[in-house]
MDTraj code that builds the backbone (N, CA, C; nanometers):
import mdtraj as md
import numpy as np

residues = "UNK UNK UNK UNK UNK UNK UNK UNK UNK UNK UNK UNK UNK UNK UNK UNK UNK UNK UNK UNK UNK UNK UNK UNK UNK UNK UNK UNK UNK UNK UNK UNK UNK UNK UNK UNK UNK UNK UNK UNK UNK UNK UNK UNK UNK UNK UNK UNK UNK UNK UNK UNK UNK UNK UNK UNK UNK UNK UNK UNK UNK UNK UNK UNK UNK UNK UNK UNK UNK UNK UNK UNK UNK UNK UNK UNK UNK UNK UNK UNK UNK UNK UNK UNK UNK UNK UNK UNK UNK UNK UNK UNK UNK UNK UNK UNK".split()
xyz = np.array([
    [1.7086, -0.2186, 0.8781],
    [1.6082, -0.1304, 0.9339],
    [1.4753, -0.1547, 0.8637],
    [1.3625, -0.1376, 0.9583],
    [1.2674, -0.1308, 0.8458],
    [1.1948, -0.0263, 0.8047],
    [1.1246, -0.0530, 0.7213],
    [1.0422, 0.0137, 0.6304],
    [0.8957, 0.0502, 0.6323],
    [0.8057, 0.1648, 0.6473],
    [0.7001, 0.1639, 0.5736],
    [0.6480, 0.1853, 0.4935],
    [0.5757, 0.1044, 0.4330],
    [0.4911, 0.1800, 0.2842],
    [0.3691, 0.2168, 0.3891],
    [0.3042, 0.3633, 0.2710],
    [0.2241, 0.3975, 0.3277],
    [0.1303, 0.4823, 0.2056],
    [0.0085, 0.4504, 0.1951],
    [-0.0670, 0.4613, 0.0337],
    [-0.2121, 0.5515, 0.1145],
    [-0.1999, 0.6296, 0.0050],
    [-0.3144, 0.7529, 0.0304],
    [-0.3788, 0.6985, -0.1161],
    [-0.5724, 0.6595, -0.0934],
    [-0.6066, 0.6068, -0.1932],
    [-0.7449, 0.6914, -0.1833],
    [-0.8103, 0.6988, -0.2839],
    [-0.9186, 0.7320, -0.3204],
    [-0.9924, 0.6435, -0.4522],
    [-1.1113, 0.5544, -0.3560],
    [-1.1356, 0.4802, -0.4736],
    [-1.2632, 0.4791, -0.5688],
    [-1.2142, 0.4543, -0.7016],
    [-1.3261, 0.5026, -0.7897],
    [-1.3911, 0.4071, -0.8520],
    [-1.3375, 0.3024, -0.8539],
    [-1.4425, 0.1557, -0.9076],
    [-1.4150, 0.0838, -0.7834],
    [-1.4621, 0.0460, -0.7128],
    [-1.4564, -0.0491, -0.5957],
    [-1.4657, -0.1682, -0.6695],
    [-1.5290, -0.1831, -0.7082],
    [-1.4865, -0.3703, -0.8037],
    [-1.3417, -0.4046, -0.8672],
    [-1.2959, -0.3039, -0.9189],
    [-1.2129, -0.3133, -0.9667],
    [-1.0793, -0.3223, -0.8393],
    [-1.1030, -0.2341, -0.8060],
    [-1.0054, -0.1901, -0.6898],
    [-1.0206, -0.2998, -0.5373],
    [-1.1192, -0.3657, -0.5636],
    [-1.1073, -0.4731, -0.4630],
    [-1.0552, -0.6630, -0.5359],
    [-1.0627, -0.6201, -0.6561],
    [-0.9355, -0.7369, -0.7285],
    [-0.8009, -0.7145, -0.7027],
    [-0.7525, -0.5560, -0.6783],
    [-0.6389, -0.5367, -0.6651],
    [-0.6382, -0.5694, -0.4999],
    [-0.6979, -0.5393, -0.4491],
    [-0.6798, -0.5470, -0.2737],
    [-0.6998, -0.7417, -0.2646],
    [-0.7119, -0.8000, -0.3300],
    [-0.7338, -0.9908, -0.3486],
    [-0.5975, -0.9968, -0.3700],
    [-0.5565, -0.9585, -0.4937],
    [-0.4209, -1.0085, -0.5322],
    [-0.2835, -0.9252, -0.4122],
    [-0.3119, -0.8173, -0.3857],
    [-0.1848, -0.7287, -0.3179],
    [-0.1457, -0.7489, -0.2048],
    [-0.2435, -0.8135, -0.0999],
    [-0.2289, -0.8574, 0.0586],
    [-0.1628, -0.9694, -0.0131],
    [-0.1829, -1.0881, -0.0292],
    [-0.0679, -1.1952, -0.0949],
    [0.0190, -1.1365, -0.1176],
    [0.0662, -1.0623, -0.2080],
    [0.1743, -0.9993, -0.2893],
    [0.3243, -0.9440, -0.1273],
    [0.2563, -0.8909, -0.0889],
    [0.2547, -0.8176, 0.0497],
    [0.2982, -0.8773, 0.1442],
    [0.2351, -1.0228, 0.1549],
    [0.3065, -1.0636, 0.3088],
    [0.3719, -1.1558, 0.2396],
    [0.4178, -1.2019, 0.1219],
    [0.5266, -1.3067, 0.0748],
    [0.6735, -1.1874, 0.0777],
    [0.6425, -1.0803, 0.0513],
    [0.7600, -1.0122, 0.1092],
    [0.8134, -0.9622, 0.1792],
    [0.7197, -1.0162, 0.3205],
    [0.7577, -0.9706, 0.5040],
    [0.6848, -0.8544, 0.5325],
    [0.5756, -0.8135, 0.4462],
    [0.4665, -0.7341, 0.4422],
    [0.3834, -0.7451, 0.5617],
    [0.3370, -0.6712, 0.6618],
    [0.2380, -0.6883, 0.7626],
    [0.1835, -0.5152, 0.7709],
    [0.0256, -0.5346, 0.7187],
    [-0.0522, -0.4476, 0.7511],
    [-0.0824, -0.3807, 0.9013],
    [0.0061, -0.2745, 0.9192],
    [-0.0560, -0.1718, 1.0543],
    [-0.2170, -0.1278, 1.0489],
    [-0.2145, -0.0586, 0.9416],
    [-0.3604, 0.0039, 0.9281],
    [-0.3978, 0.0019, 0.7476],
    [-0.5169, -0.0296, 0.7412],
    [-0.6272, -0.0529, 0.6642],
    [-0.7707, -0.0122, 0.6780],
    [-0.7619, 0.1058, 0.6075],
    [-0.9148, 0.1827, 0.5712],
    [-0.9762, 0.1749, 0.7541],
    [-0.8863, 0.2561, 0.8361],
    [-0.8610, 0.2797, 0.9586],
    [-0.9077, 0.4051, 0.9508],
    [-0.9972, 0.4151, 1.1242],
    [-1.0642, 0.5612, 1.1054],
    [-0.8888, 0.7049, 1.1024],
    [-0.9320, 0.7742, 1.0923],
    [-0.8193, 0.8948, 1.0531],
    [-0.8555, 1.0431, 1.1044],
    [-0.7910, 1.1169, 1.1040],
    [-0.7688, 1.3115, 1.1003],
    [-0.7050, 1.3144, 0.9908],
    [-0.7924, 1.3712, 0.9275],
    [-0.6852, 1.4591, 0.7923],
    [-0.6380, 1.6091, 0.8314],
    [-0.5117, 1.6310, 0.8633],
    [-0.4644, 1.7610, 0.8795],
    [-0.4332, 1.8763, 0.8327],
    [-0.3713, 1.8072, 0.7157],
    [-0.2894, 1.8858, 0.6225],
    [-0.3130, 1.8072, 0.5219],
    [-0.2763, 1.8787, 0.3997],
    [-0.2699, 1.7899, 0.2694],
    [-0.4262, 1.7673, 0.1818],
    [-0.3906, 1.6721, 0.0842],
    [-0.4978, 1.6188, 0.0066],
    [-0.5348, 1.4911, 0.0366],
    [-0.6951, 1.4785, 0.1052],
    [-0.7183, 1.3937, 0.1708],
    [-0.7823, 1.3127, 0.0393],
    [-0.7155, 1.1421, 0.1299],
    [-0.7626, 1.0736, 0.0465],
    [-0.8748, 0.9948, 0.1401],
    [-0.9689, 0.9192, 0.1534],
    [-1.0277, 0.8314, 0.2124],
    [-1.0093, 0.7066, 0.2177],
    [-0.9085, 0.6571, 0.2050],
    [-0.8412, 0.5221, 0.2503],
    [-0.6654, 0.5363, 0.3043],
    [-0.6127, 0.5190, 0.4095],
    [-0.4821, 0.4712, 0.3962],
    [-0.4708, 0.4043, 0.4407],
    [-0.3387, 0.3436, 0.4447],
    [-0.2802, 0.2226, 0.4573],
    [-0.1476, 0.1842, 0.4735],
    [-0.1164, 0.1354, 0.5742],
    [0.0381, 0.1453, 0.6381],
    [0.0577, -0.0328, 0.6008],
    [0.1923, -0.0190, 0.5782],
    [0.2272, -0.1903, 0.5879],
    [0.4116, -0.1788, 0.6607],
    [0.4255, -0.2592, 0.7642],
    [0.5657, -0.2693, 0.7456],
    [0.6873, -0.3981, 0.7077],
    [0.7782, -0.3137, 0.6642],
    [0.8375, -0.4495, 0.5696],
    [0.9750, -0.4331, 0.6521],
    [1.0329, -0.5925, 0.5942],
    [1.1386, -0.5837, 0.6824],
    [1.2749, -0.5115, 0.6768],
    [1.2893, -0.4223, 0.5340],
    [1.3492, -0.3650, 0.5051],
    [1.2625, -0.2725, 0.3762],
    [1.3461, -0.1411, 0.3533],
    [1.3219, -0.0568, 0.2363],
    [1.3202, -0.1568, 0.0997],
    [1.4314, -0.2312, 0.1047],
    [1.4775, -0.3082, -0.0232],
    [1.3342, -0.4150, -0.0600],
    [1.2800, -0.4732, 0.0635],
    [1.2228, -0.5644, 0.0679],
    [1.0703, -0.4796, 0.0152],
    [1.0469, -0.3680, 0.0866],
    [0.9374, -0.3142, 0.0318],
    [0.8997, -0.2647, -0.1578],
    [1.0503, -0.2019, -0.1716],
    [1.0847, -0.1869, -0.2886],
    [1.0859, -0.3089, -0.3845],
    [1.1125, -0.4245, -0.3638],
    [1.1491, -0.5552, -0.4300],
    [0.9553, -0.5699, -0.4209],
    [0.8971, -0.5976, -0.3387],
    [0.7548, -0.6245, -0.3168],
    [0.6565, -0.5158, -0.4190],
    [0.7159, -0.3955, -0.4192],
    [0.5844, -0.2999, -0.5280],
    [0.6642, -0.3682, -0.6483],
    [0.7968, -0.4098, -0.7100],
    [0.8695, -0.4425, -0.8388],
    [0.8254, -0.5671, -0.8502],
    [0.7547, -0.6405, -0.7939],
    [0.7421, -0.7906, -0.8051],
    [0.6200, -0.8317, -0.9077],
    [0.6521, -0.9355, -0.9872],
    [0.5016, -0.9625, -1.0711],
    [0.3720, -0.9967, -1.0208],
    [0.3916, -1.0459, -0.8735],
    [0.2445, -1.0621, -0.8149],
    [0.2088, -0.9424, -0.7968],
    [0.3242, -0.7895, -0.7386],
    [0.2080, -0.6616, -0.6994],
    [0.2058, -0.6543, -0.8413],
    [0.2983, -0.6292, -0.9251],
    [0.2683, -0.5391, -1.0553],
    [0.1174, -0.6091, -1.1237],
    [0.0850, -0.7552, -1.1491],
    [-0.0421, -0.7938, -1.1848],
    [-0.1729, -0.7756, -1.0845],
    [-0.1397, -0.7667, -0.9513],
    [-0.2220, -0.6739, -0.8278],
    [-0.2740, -0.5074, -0.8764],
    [-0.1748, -0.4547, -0.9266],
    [-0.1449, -0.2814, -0.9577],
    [-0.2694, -0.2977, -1.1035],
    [-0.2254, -0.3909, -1.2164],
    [-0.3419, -0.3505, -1.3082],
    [-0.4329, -0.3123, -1.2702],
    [-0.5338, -0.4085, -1.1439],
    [-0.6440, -0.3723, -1.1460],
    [-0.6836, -0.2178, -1.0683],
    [-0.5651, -0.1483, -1.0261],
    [-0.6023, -0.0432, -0.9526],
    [-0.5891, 0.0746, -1.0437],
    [-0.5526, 0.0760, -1.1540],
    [-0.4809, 0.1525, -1.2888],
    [-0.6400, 0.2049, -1.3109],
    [-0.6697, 0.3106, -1.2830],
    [-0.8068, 0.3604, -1.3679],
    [-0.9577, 0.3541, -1.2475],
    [-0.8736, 0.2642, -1.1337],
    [-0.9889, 0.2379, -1.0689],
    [-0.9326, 0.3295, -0.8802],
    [-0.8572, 0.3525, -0.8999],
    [-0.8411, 0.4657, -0.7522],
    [-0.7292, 0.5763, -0.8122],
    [-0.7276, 0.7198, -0.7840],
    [-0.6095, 0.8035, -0.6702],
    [-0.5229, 0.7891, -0.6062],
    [-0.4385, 0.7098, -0.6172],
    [-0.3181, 0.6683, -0.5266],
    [-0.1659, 0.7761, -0.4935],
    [-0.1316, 0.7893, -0.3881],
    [0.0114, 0.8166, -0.3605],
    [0.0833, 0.7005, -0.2617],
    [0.1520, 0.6821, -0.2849],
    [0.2981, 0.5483, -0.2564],
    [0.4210, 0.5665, -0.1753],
    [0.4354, 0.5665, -0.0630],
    [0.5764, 0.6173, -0.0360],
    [0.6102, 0.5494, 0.0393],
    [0.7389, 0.4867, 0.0375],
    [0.7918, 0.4105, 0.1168],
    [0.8933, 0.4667, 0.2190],
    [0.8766, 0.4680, 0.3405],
    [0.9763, 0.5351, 0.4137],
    [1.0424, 0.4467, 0.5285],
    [1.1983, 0.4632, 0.5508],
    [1.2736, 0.3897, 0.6138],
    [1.2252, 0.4281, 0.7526],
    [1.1943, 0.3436, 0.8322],
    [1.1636, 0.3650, 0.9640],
    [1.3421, 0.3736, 1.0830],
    [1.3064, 0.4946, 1.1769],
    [1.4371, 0.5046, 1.2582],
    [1.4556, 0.4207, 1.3874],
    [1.5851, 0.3587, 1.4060],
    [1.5898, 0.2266, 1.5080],
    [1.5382, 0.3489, 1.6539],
    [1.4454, 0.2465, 1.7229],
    [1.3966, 0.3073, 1.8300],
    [1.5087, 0.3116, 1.9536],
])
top = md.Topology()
chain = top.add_chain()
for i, resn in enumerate(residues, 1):
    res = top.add_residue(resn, chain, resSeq=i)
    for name in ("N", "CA", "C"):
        top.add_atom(name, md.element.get_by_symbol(name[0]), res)
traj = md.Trajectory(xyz[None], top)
């Protein structure tokens, strides 16, 4: 089945945070990663709005999970450490 990750970001050094967005799309589609939406217009409804999200789907949970554990995201992730707001969640998508 697959998977989406899906990241609520708020960013606070854009320099910084656009080294991480260089290294993480690589990181991303070597693990069957394909971006739905990216800093895509939005409704915030509910919740704590962030001003960026971002959907990716993977070809499985495992695969998404194996992809944030991997040394290309984790050296991707430094540069976002200090430089955005992030929430992360990966959710199993249901067979249509």
């Amino acid at each position: 089945m697959t998977a989406l990750w899906i990241a609520h970001v708020n960013v606070t050094d854009a320099e910084a945070y656009g080294r991480y967005a260089q290294l993480a799309g690589p990181a991303i589609a070597a693990h069957g990663g394909a971006f739905l939406a990216r800093g895509s217009r939005y409704v915030q409804l509910e919740g704590k709005e962030r001003a960026r999200n971002v959907v990716a789907r993977f070809p499985s949970l495992e695969a998404a999970v194996a992809c944030y554990n991997s040394p290309e995201y984790q050296a991707a992730l430094e540069h976002a450490k200090g430089a955005a707001e992030r929430d992360l969640v990966i959710v199993e998508e249901n067979p249509a």
